[in-house]
N, C-alpha and C positions, 0 to 999 in steps of 0.2 A: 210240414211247416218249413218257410224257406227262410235256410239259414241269412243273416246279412251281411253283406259285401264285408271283407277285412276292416275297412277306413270306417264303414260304419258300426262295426263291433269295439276299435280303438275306440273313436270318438266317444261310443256310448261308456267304455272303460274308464275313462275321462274324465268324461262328465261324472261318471259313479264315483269316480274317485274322490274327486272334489268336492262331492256332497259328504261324501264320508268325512275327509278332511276338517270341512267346517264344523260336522256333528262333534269327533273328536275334539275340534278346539272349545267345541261349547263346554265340553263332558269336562275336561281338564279346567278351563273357567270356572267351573262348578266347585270342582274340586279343589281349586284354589281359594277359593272363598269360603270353604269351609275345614279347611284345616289350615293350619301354619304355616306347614312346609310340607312340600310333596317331592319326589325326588323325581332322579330324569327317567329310569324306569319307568315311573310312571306316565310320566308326560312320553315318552315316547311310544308306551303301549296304548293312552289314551288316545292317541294320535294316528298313532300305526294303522290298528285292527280295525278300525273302521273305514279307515281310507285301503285298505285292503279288501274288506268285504264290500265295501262299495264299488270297488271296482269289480270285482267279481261280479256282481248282481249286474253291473252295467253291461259287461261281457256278455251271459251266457241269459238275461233276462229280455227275450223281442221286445221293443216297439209296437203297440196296434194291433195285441193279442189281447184280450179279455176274455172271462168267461160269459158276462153278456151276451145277450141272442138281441139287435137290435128288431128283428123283423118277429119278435114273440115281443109284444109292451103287454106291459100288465099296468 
């Protein structure tokens, strides 16, 4: 498997990140409408871990790898 160029393993970091980011803000949203008061712990672990493992996943997960076999159709 060829690993990807640095700029395209960032950029994918990134982009991972920012997905996660917006999930945490959803997740923390959530959670503010359903309790009163949430503290900043939380709001920042709702926030954090996900924009951390999105970026992780964006890092070390290729681009244009699937387990599909386009030339087997079923």
């Amino acid at each position: 498997m060829n690993a990807l160029p640095f700029p395209g393993r960032a950029t994918a970091a990134f982009v991972g990140a920012l997905v996660g980011a917006a999930a945490g803000m959803l997740l923390v949203t959530a959670a503010g409408a359903l309790a009163m008061e949430i503290g900043g712990l939380l709001i920042a672990l709702g926030i954090g871990v996900p924009t951390l493992c999105g970026a992780v996943v964006g890092a070390f997960v290729t681009p244009g790898h699937s387990r599909s076999h386009p030339s087997n159709p079923r």
